[in-house]
N, C-alpha and C positions, 0 to 999 in steps of 0.2 A: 623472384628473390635471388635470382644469378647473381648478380654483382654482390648484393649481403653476402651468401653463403662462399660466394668468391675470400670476399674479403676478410671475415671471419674465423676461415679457416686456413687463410692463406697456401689456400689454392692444393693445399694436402687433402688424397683419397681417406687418408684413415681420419683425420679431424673431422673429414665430413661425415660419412662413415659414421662414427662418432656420436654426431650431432644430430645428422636423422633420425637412428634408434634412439635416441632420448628424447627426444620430441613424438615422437610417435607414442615411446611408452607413455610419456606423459599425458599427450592426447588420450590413449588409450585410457589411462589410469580417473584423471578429470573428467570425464566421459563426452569431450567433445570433441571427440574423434576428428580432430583438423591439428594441422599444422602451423601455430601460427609464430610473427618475426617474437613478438612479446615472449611467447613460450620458449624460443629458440635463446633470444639473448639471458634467458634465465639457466640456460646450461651450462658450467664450467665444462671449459675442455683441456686437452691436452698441456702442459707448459709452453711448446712451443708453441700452439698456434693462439693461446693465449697472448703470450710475450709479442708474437711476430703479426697478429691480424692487425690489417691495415683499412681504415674506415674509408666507405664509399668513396669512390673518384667526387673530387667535389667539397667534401668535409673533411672537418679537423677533426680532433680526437674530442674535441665539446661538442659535435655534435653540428655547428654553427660552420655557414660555408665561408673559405678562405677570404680577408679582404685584402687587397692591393694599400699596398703604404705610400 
């Protein structure tokens, strides 16, 4: 999950930071003690890395990969 948490967080220690402890408590808390991308994109983070995360190499912001015009 490098490039998600890459991009995501754009590339900031404390978004990530961030983003592990909440996913973790969350695991903890739901009792499925794993980390998953579902659990992770369900955590608001910081404004900036909000505002500024940049979606996987490859993808748009739908989701869908870039097409040539």
């Amino acid at each position: 999950m490098a490039a998600y948490l890459h991009a995501r967080t754009g590339g900031r220690i404390g978004s990530l930071s961030a983003l592990i402890r909440e996913g973790a408590i969350t695991a903890i808390l739901d009792g499925t003690e794993k980390i998953t991308k579902k659990q992770l994109e369900a955590v608001r983070l910081d404004h900036l890395a909000e505002q500024n995360a940049r979606p996987p190499a490859g993808q748009t912001t739908s989701g869908r990969s870039p097409t040539t015009v």
